[in-house]
C-alpha positions in Angstrom: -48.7 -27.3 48.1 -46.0 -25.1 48.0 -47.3 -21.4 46.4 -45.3 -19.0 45.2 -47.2 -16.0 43.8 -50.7 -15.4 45.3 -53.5 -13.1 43.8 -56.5 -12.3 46.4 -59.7 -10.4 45.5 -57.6 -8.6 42.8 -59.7 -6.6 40.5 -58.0 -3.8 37.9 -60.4 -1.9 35.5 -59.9 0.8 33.0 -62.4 3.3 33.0 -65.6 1.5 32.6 -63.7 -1.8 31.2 -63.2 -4.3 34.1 -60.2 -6.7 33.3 -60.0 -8.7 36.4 -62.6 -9.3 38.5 -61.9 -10.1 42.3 -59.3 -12.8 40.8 -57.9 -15.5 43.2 -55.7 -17.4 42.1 -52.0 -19.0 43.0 -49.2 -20.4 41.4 -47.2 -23.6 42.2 -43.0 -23.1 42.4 -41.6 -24.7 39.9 -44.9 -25.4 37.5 -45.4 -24.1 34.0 -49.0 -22.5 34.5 -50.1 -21.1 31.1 -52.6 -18.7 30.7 -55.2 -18.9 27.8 -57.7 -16.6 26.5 -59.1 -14.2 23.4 -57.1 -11.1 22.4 -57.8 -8.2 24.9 -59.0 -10.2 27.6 -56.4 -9.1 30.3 -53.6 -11.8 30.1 -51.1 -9.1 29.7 -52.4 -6.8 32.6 -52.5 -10.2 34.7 -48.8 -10.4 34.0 -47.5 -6.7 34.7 -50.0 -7.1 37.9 -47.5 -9.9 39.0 -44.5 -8.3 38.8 -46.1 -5.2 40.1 -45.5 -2.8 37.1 -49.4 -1.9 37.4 -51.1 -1.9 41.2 -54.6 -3.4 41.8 -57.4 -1.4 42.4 -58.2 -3.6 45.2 -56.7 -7.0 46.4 -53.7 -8.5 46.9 -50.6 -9.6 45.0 -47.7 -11.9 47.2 -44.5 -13.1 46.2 -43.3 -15.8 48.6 -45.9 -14.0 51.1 -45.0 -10.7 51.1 -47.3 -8.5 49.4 -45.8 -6.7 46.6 -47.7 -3.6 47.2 -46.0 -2.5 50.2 -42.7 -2.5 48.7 -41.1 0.6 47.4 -37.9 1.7 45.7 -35.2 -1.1 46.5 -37.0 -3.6 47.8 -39.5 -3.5 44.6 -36.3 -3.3 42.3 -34.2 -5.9 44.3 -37.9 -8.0 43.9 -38.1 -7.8 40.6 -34.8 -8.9 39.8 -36.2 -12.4 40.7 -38.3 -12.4 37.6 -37.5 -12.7 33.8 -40.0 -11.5 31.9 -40.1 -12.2 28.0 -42.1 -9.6 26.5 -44.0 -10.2 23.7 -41.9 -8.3 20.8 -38.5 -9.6 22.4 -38.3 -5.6 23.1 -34.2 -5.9 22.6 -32.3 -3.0 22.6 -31.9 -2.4 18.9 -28.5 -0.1 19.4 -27.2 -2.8 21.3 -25.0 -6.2 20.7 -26.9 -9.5 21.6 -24.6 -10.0 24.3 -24.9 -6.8 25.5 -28.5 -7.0 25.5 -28.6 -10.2 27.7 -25.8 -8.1 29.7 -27.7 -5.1 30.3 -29.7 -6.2 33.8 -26.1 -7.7 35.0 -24.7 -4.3 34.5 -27.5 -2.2 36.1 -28.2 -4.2 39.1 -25.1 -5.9 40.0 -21.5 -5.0 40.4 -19.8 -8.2 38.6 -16.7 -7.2 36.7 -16.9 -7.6 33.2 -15.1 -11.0 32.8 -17.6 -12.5 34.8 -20.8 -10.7 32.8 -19.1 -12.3 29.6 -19.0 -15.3 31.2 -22.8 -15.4 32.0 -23.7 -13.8 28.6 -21.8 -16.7 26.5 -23.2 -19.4 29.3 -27.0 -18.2 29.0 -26.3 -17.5 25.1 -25.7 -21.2 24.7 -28.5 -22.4 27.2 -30.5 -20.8 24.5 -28.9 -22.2 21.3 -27.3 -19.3 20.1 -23.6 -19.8 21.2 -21.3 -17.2 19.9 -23.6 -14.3 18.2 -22.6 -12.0 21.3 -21.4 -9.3 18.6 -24.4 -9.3 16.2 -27.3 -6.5 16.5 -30.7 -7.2 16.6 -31.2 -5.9 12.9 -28.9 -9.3 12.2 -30.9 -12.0 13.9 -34.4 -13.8 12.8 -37.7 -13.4 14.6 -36.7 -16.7 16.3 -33.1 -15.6 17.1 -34.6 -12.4 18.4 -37.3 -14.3 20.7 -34.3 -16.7 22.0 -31.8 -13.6 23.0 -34.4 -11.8 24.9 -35.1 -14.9 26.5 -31.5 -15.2 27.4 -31.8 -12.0 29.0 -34.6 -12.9 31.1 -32.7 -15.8 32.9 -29.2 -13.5 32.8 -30.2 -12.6 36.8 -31.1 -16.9 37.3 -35.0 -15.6 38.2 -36.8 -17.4 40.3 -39.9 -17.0 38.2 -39.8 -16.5 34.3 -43.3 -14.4 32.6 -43.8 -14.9 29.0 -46.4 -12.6 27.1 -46.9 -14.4 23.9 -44.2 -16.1 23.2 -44.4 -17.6 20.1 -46.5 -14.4 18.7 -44.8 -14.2 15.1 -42.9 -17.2 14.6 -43.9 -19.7 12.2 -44.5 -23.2 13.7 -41.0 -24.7 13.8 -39.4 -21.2 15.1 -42.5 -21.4 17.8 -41.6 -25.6 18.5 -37.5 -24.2 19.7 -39.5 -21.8 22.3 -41.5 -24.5 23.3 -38.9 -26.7 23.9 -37.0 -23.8 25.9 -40.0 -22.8 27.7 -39.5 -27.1 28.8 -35.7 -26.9 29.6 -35.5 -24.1 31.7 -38.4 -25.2 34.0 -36.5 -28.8 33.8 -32.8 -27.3 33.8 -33.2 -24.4 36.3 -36.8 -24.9 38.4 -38.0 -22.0 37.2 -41.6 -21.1 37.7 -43.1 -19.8 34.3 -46.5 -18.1 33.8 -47.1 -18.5 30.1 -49.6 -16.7 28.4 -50.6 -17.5 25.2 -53.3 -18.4 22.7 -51.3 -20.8 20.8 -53.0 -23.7 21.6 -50.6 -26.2 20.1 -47.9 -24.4 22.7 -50.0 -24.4 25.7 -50.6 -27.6 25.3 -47.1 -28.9 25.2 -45.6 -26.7 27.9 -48.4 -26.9 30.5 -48.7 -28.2 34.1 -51.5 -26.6 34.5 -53.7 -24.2 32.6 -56.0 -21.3 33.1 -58.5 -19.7 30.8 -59.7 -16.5 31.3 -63.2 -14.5 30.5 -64.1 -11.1 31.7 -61.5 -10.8 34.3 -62.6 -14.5 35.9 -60.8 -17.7 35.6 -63.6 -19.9 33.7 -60.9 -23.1 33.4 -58.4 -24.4 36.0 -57.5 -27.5 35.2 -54.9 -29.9 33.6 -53.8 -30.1 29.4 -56.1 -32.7 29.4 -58.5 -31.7 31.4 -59.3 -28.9 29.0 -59.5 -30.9 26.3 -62.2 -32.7 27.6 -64.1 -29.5 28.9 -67.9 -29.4 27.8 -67.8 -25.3 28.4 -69.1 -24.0 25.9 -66.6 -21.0 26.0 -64.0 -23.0 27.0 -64.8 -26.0 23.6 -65.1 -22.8 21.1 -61.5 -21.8 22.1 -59.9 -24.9 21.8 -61.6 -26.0 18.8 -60.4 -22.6 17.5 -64.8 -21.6 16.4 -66.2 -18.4 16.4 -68.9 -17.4 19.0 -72.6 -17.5 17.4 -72.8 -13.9 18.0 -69.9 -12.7 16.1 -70.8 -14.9 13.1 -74.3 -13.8 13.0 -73.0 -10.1 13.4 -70.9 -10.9 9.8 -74.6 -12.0 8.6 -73.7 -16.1 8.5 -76.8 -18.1 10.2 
């Protein structure tokens, strides 16, 4: 199988709050993996651990085998520059155009002239859905349109890899549906490897190859859409089914 990122013994804690634990785990090229679990369980750290914007406390992270670690100043940068990452707010650049937002890593880590930037802006603008809003701000655009620029922003460098932190995190559910369905058409259009993390269930389970659930810094899932579905864990059930733990409803005093 052909593995692209690869986690070994990785274990990150702050302070006294462990959020992975000796984590192995790898990621197939051009597979939508999606990562499931509660709020403040790690996802995100997992994520900026990939791309190397926070270091392990012990373990390994590699990108096509070399470890990410051991890279420093251009090297990291020029790594990096083969992922998109959609962050969970959009995080655009509220002074700035929607096209030049998705322009911005074109201009700061290449030297294309600007006919050729414009080119690629209108191009990923429309891959997107949102042909022609290149002059409107950020302040002009829905939650949705927001969530689709950024997104054209991520693939502006054609990443090999794409990280999504939540992406349908305030969107209702047709608005969520047209990230779904782009989350779909770049893997489909582009071969783009996507990490999704989420815990929109009706999302994972449309975009998945494969998913991942994850407890107190350990994977307790790896397995396929329905694979999970079927799952007798107990931890694993209560997620899906969307119930709350016996200990937090007996902490609100219902038996």
């Amino acid at each position: 199988m052909d593995w692209i990122i690869e986690l070994e013994n990785v274990s990150k804690r702050f302070g006294s709050l462990v959020v992975l634990d000796e984590m192995n785990v790898r990621f197939e090229r051009g597979k939508t993996t999606v990562v499931l679990g509660e709020s403040g369980t790690g996802k995100s750290v997992l994520l900026k651990t990939i791309i190397g914007l926070i270091g392990p406390d012990r373990g390994h992270v590699r990108f096509e085998g070399t470890e990410i670690g051991s890279l420093k100043g251009h090297e990291l940068e020029a790594m990096r520059t083969r992922f998109g990452f959609l962050f969970q707010g959009g995080a655009l650049f509220d002074s700035m155009t929607a096209g030049e937002n998705v322009a911005f890593p074109l201009r700061q880590h290449t030297d294309k002239r600007d006919r050729e930037i414009a080119e690629i802006v209108a191009n990923k603008l429309k891959l997107v859905g949102l042909a022609g809003i290149e002059g409107k701000t950020p302040s002009q655009l829905s939650g949705g349109q927001k969530k689709r620029v950024a997104l054209a922003r991520a693939i502006a460098m054609e990443p090999q890899v794409i990280l999504y932190d939540e992406p349908t995190t305030g969107l209702d559910p047709i608005r969520s549906d047209v990230i779904n369905e782009l989350i779909i058409r770049l893997q489909q259009r582009l071969g783009v490897t996507s990490v999704v993390v989420t815990h929109d269930m009706t999302s994972a389970l449309k975009v998945a190859d494969r998913m991942l659930m994850l407890y107190k810094g350990k994977f307790i899932f790896d397995g396929t859409p329905e694979e999970l579905r079927q799952s007798r864990e107990e931890r694993v059930r209560r997620f899906v089914a969307g119930e709350a733990p016996k200990e937090d409803l007996e902490a609100i005093g219902i038996q």
